[in-house]
N, C-alpha and C positions, 0 to 999 in steps of 0.2 A: 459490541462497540469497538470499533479498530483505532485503541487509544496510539498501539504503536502501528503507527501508518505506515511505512515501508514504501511509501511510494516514489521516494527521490534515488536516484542511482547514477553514479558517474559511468557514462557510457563512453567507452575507447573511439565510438564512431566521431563522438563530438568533441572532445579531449583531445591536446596536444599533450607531450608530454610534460610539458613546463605544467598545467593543470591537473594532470591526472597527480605528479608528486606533489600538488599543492592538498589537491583531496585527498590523496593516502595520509598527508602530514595531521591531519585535523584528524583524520579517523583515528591514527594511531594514537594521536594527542589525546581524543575521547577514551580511547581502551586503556590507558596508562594513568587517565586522570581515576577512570571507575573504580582501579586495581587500588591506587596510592590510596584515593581517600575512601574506600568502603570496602573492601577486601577483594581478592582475586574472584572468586564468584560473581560479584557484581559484574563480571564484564560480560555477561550472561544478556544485559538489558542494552548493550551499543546496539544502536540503530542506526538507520542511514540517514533517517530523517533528523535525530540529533544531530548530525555531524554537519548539516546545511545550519542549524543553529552556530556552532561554529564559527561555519563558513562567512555569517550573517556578523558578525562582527567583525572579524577582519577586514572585513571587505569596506567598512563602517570608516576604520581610525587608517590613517599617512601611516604606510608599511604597513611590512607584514607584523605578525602576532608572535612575540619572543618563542625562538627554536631552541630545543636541546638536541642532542643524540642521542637515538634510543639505542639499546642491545641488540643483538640479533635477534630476529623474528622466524618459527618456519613459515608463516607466511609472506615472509620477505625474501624469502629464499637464506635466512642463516644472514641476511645485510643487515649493518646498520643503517640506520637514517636519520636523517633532521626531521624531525614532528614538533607540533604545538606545541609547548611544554607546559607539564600537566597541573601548574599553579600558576599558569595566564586566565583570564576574564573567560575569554574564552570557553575555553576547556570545561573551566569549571561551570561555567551558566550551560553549557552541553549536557554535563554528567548532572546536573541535577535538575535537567529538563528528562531525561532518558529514567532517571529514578524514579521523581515525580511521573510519568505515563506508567514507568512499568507499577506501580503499587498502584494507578488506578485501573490499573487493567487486571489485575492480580483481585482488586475488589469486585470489579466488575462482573469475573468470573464463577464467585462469591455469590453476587448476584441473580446471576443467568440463573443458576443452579436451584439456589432456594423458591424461584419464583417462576423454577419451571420453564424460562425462555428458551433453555437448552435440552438436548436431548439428555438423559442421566449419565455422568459420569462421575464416578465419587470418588475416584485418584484425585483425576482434577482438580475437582472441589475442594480435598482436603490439602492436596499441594499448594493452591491457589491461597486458604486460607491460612495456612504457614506461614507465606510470605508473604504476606499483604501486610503485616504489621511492622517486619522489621524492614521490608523496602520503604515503607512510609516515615520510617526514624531515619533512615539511609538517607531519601529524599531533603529533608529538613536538617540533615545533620549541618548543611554549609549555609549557615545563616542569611549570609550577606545577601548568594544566590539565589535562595529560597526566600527572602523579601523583596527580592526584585521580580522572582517570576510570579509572588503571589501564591505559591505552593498551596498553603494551606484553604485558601479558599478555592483552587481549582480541583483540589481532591474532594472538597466538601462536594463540588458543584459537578463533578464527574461522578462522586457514588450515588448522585439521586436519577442516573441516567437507566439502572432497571426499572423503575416505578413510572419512571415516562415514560420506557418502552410498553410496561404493560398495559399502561392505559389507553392505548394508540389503539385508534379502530380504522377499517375501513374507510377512504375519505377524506381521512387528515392530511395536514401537509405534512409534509416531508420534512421541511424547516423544525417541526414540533422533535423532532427523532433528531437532527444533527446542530442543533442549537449549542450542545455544550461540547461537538467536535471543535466549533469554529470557534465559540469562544475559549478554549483551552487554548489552540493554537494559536489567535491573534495576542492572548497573552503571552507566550512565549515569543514570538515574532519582535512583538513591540521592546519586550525585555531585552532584545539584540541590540535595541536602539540605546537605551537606556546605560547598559553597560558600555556602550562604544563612545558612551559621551556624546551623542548625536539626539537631543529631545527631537529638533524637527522632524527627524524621520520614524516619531513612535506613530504614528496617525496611519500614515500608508502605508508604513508594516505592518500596522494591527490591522487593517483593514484586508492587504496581501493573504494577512495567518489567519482570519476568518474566512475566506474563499479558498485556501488552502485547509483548509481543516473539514468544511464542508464538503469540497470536494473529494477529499481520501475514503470519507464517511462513504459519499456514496460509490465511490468507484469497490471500496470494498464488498461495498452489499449485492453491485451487480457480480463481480467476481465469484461471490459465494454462493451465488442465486440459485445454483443447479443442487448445490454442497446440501443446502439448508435447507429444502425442499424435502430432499430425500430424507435428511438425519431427520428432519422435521427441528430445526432451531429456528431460532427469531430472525426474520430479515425485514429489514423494514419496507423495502419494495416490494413485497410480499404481504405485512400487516394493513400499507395505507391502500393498496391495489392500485397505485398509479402505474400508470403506462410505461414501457421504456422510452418510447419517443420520447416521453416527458424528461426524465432522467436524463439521457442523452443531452438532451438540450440544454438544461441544465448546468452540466459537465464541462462542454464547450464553453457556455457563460462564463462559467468559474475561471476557466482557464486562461480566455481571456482579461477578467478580470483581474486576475495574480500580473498580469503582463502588464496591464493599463495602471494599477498603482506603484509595480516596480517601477515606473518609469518614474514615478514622483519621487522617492529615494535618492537620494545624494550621497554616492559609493565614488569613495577613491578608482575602487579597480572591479566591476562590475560583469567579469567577463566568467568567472567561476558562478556567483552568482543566479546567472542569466543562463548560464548551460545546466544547472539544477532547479531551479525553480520554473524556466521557461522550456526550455527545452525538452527535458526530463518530464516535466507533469504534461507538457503535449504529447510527449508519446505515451505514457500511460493512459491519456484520455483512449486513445487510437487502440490501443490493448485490450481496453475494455469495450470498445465500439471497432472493431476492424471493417465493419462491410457501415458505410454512413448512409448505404442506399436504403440499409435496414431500416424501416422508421416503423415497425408495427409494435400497436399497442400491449400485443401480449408477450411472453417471455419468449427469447430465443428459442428454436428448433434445432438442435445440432444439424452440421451436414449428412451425418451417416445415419439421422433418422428421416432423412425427407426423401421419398420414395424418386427419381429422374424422368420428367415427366413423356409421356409416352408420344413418340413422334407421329405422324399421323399419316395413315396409309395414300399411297399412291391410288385413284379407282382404278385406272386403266394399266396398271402392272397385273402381270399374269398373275393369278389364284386368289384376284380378290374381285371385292364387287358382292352381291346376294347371288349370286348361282355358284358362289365359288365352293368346290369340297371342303370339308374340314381337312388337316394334317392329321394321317391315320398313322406316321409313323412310330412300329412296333418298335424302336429301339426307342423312344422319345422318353422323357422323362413324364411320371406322369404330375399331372397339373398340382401346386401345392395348392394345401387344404387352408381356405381362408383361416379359418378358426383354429388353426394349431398352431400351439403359443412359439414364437420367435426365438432364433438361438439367446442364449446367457452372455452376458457379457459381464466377463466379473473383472470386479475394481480394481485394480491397482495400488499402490500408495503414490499420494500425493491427486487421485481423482476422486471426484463427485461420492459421497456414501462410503468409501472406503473406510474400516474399521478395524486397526490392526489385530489380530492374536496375540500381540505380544503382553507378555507381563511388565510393571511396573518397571521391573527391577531392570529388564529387557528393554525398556524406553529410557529411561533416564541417564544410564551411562553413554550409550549415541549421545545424549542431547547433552550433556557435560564438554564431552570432545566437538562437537558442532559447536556451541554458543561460547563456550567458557576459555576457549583461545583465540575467537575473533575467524573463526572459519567461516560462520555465516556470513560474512558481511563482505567475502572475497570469495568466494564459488554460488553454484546454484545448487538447492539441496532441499531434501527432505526432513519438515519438521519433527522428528523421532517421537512428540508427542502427541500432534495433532496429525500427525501423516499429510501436512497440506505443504503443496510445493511451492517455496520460495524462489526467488531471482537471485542472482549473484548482484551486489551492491555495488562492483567495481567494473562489470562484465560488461560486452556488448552486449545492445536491444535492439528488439525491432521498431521501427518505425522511428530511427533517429535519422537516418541517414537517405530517407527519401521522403519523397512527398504525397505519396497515396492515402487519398480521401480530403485534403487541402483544396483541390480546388486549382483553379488556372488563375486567381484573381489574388494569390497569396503565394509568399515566399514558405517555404517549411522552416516551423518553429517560430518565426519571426512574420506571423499574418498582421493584416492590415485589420485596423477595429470597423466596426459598426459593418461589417459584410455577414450575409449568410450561407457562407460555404461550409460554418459549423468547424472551421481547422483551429 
């Protein structure tokens, strides 16, 4: 279950710099708020997609969201900056949206584990179940935020999401598997409104954060599809055997639908907003679907497994035709043998099956200096745990800055509803 969805990122292609220092301010806001009020380890759990929670209020109330000045940062280059400050509304409904996911993702893991969805890994498991307790008092510790986002009954409603997985068969919808993505996130969503002082906008934000939630779900699954296969883990495009076309399709819907209820939202300043939630979740759609011509029902074929197909002889060029000799050249290679197995291709970190050698002890210190100073969330890097490759959260992407696969009958990022060009 990809409780921490990861799928928003401030991309430089779309970003001025007036914007990009508005989204570093929330980020850092978020990482300062994790430290002050749950300890320095907590900033372990900043995400990016917390930090569009943030951003969701702001964007809500006249002006911006009260600034401090932080210290120097090494990922600031050793600068000071004006950030969120870390006892604004904000901030705080952030850090205990990002608590609240990581302890349900922490149980989740819990989960997988005992009931089998996962392949065996008992660090994991027993890391996972460590901290599923005390991120969950972490979560609930700030009351006020934690009765506004409903905490405790989205943890209830997130840990019963192994038992659903397992009972999934071929067949089923899909909707049965990402029902408590969307509704986690439409409650956080709508929570933005709530805290901004804005009721009329809890409706089409929680409806935004339920098409956002579902769609992370499933863009995660297609993402993992090749990952899960091989480990043999739970994917749920995989469990219900629906098509990709269908997913795809899907995806696109979503995406326009986060667009079509944003627009019902009543935002001061709408232009941060609109470059993470619209822009950002279009090219992630395009990430996970790059060729839109693809529309077959079964799982992708990598490029380097699909043989070039074979061009077709000229008759009347010399040495072909039925009388033509065979090629008896003795220097020739000779012919490979259908049935001899194919060169090795061995994994990497960060691709498909890969399983690092490393020991515990060999994994966790990487991932203390990656997570635990806010590294993640401003390079592209390797998860030292799971060895799966993440995006830089600050970084340029692809698919922001053109319009391949949109269409002639749509602007990029910014399509026209009710068309089927799928952008």
């Amino acid at each position: 279950m990809p409780v921490m969805f990861g799928m928003v990122h401030a991309c430089r292609n779309t970003l001025d710099d007036e914007l990009l220092r508005t989204w570093q301010a929330h980020l850092c806001g978020l990482c300062l708020t994790l430290r002050d009020r749950s300890g320095q380890l907590s900033r372990a759990v900043t995400n990016t997609d917390a930090v569009l929670v943030s951003v969701l209020v702001e964007a809500q109330i006249p002006g911006p969201a009260r600034r401090v000045t932080a210290g120097p940062c090494a990922l600031r280059g050793m600068q000071r900056a004006a950030v969120v400050a870390p006892d604004d509304a904000a901030s705080r409904l952030a850090a205990t949206t990002s608590l609240t996911l990581a302890a349900a993702k922490a149980a989740d893991v819990v989960a997988e584990q005992r009931l089998g969805l996962a392949a065996a890994a008992p660090w994991r498991y027993r890391a996972a179940d460590r901290l599923a307790g005390p991120l969950r008092r972490k979560a609930l510790a700030d009351t006020d935020m934690a009765d506004v986002l409903r905490a405790v009954d989205m943890l209830e409603d997130l840990a019963n999401q192994g038992a659903v997985e397992r009972a999934v068969e071929p067949g089923d919808a899909l909707a049965t598997v990402t029902r408590s993505a969307a509704e986690a996130a439409g409650r956080v969503f709508s929570a933005a409104a709530t805290v901004a002082g804005v009721p009329a906008n809890a409706e089409p934000l929680e409806q935004a954060g339920r098409a956002f939630g579902e769609l992370a779900h499933l863009l995660d699954a297609v993402t993992d599809l090749d990952r899960d296969r091989t480990a043999g883990d739970w994917n749920p495009v995989l469990a219900t055997g629906v098509g990709l076309d269908v997913v795809r399709r899907r995806c696109f819907h979503l995406a326009r639908r986060i667009r079509a209820e944003l627009a019902r939202v009543q935002l001061e300043d709408d232009r941060l907003v609109r470059a993470l939630l619209v822009d950002s979740v279009h090219a992630a759609v395009h990430r996970a679907f790059p060729d839109p011509s693809e529309r077959t029902a079964a799982c992708p074929v990598r490029p380097t497994d699909t043989a070039p197909p074979e061009t077709p002889a000229d008759p009347g060029a010399p040495g072909t035709g039925p009388d033509a000799a065979p090629d008896t050249d003795p220097d020739a290679a000779p012919p490979a043998d259908p049935d001899a197995p194919g060169p090795v291709t061995i994994p990497g970190p960060g691709d498909p099956g890969y399983r690092s050698p490393r020991s515990f002890v060999a994994r966790i210190l990487p991932w203390i200096g990656v997570y635990c100073t806010g590294y993640a969330c401003c390079a592209s890097h390797v998860n030292p745990c799971t060895d799966r490759r993440h995006d830089a959260g600050c970084s340029g992407c692809s698919g922001c800055d053109d319009c391949s696969g949109c269409g002639d009958c749509c602007n990029c990022c910014d399509c026209c509803d009710g068309c089927d060009c799928n952008c």
